[in-house]
VMD Tcl script that draws the C-alpha trace (Angstrom):
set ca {
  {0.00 0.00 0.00}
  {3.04 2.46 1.30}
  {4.36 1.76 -2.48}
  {1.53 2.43 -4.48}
  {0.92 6.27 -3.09}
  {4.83 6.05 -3.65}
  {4.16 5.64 -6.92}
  {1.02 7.91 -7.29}
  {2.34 10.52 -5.61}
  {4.25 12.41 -8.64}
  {0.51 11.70 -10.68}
  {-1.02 14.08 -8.04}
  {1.32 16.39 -8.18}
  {1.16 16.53 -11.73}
  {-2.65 16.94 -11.56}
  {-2.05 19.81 -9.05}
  {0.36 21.92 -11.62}
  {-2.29 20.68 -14.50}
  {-4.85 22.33 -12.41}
  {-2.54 25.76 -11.56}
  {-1.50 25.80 -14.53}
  {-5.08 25.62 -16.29}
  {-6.07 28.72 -13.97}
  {-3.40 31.42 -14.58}
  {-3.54 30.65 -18.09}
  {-6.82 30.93 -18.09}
  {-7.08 34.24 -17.44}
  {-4.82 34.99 -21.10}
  {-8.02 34.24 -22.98}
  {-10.89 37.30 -23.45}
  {-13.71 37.51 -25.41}
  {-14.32 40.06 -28.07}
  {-17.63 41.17 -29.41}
  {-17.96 41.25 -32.54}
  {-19.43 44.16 -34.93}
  {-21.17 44.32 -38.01}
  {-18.27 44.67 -40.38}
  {-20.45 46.10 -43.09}
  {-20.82 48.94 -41.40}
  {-17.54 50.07 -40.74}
  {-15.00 52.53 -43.05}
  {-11.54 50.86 -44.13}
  {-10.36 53.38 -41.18}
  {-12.87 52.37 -38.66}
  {-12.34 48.57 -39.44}
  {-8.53 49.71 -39.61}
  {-8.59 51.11 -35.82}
  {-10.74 48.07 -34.67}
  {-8.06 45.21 -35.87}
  {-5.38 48.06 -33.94}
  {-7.15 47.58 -30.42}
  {-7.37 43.66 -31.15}
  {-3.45 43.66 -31.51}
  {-3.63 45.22 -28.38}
  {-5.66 43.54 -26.66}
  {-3.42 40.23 -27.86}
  {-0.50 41.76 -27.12}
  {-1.56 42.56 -23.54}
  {-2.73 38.90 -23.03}
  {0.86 37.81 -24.19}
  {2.42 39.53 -21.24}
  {-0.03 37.99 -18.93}
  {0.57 34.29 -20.56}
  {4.74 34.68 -20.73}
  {4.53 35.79 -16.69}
  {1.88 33.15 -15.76}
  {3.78 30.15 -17.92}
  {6.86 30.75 -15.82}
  {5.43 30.97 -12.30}
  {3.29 27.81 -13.64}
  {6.55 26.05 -15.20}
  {8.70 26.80 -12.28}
  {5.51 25.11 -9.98}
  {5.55 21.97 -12.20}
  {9.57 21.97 -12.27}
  {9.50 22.04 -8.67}
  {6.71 19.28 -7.80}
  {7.73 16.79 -10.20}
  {12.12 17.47 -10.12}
  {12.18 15.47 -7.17}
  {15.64 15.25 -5.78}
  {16.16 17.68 -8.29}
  {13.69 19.85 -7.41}
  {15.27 23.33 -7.97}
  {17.11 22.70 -11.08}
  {13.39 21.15 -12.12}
  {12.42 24.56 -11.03}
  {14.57 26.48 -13.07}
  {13.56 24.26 -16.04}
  {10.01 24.62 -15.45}
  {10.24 28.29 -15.52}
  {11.78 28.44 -18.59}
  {9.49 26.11 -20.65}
  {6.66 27.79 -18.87}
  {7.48 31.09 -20.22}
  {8.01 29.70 -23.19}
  {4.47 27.77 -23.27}
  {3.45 31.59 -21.82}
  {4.71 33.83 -25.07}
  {3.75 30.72 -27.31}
  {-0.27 30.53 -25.76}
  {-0.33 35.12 -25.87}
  {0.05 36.74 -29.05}
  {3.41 37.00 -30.68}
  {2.90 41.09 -31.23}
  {6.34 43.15 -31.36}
  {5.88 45.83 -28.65}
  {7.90 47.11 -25.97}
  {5.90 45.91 -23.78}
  {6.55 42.49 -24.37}
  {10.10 43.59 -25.09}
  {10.64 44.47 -21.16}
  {9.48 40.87 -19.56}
  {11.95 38.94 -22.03}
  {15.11 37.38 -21.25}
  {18.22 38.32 -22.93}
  {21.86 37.29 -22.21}
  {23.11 40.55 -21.86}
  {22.71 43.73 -21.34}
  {23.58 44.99 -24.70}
  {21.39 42.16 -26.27}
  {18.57 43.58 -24.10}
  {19.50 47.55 -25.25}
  {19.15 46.07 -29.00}
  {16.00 44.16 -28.19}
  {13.85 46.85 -26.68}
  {15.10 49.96 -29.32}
  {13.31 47.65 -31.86}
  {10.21 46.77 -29.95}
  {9.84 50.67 -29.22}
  {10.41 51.36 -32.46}
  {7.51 48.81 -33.62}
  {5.80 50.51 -30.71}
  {5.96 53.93 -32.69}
  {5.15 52.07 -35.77}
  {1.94 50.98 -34.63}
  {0.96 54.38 -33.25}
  {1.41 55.98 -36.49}
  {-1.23 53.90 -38.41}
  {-3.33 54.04 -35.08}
  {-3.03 58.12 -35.69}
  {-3.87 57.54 -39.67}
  {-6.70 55.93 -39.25}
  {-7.94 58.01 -36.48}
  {-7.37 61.42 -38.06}
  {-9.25 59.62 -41.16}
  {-12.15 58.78 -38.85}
  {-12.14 62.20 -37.51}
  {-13.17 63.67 -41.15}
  {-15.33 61.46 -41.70}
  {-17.11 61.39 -38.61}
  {-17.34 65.53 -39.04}
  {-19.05 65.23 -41.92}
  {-21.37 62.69 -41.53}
  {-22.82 64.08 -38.08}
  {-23.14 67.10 -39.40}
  {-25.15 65.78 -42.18}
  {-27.00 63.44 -40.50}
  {-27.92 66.89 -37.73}
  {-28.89 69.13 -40.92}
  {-31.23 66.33 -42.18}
  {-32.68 65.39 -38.44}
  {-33.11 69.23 -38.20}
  {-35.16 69.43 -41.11}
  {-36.90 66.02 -40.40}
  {-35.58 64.29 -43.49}
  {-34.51 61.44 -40.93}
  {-36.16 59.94 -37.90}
  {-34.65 59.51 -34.39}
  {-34.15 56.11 -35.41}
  {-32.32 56.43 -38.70}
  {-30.07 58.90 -37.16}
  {-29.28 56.59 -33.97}
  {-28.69 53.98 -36.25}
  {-26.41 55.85 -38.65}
  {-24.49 56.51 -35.85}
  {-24.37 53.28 -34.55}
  {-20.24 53.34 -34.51}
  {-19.79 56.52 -32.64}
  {-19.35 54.49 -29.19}
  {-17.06 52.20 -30.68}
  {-15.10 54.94 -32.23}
  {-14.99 56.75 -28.87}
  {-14.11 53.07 -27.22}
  {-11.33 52.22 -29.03}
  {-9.51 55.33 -29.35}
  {-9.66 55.59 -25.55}
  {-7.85 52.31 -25.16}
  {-5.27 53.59 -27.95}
  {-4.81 56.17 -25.60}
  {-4.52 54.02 -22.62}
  {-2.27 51.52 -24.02}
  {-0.27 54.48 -25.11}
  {0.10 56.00 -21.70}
  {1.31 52.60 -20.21}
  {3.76 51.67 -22.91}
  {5.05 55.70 -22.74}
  {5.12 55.56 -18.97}
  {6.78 52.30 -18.95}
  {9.68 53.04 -21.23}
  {10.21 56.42 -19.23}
  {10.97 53.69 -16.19}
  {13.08 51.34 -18.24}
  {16.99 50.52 -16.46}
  {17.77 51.58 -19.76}
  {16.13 54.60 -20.88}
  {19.22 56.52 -22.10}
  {18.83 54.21 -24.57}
  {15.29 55.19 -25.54}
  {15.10 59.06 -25.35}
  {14.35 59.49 -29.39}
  {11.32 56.87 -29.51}
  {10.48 58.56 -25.55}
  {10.10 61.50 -27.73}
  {8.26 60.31 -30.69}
  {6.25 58.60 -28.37}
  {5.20 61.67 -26.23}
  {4.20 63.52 -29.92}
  {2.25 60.49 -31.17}
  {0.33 60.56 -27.46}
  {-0.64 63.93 -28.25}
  {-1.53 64.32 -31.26}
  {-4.20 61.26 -30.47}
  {-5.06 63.25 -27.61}
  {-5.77 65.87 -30.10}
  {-7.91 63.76 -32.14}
  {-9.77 62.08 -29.56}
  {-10.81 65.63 -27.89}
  {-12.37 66.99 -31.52}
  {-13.83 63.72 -31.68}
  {-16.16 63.85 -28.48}
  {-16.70 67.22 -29.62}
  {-18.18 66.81 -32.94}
  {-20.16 63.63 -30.92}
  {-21.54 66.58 -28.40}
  {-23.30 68.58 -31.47}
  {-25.76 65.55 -31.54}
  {-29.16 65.75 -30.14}
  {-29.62 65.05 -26.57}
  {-32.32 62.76 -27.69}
  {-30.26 60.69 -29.90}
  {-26.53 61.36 -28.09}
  {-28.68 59.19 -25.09}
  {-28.64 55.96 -26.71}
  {-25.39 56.60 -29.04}
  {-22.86 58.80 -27.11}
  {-21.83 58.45 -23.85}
  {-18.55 61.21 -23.72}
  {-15.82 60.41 -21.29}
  {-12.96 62.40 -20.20}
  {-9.20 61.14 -21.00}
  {-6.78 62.70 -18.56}
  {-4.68 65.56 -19.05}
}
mol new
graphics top color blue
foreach p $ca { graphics top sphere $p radius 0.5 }
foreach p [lrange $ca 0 end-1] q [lrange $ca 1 end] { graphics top cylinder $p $q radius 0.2 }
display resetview
């Protein structure tokens, strides 16, 4: 009897990590709703696919981080005699399993929880993950300033022709059915933004990162900038109809 829960003994343990391991990656999967692609701009559909990078890239960091506290759990309860070297192992192939189960998306973000094996490896691998960073923010901006025009014209069509009762309450609501998610996602642009900005501003080596700091700081703004005339141009909609389509929200200084 003493030998079999010997022998069962690294089964259970195994279950254990399964069942650890199942959690904290768990929480790298989110659900996305999904909208009515026909009735999107190229820009619009353009920002949308932005925020899902995000969103993936995000979920990335949480799997890479979870995989090696997971791995190094595993390493540990099944290493045996060799339980911190199965540790160390664990870890790795966790973090591995981590960045393999997120989404392999180039930003500094991910950049900063990455091992390298030295210091000037690590320099080299987080100028060009800021530098996709500002990549991405400059077709975030296009598309945004695009959506901006667009948007100015079409409420201000859609107010002239509910003004003169061309169109009911309902056909303008629904014409403006995308002015939420407009307002939604540039928001969590902005947000993303602010972390990755604030984040590089703390890096050990931010000497290294003062031009893309700077680039940064003018892409922030000018999607500040964008994001302001947008909730404006959404505030010259009727009360009646701004109710069910508009809810304006402030973005911090």
């Amino acid at each position: 009897m003493g030998d079999l829960a010997t022998a069962m003994r690294p089964f259970r343990r195994a279950t254990a990590v399964v069942a650890i391991l199942s959690m904290m990656l768990g929480a790298c999967v989110t659900t996305n709703n999904q909208e009515d692609p026909t009735s999107l701009t190229p820009a619009e559909k353009a920002l949308r696919a932005k925020t899902e990078d995000q969103r993936k890239s995000d979920s990335a960091v949480t799997g890479a981080v979870a995989g090696m506290v997971a791995g190094a759990l595993l390493g540990a309860l099944l290493g045996g005699r060799n339980a911190a070297a199965g540790a160390l192992i664990g870890a790795a192939a966790g973090g591995l399993a981590g960045g393999a189960i997120g989404y392999g998306y180039g930003s500094y973000t991910n950049a900063r929880v990455r091992s390298y094996s030295n210091a000037e490896a690590r320099a080299k691998g987080i100028t060009q993950s800021a530098n996709n960073t500002l990549t991405y923010y400059n077709q975030v901006n296009a598309s945004a300033r695009t959506i901006l025009t667009e948007q100015e014209a079409k409420v201000a069509k859609l107010n002239e022709d509910y003004r003169s009762r061309t169109i009911t309450k309902e056909q303008f609501q629904k014409s403006l059915a995308s002015a939420n998610n407009n307002e939604a996602n540039l928001k969590q642009q902005l947000d993303g933004l602010d972390t990755q900005l604030n984040s590089m501003k703390t890096d050990p080596q931010v000497a290294r990162l003062g031009q893309q700091i700077q680039q940064l700081q003018q892409q922030r703004d000018s999607l500040k900038e964008t994001y302001d005339r947008l909730l404006q141009i959404y505030g010259t909609v009727p009360a009646e109809i701004r109710v069910s389509n508009v809810k304006t929200a402030a973005v911090s200084k």
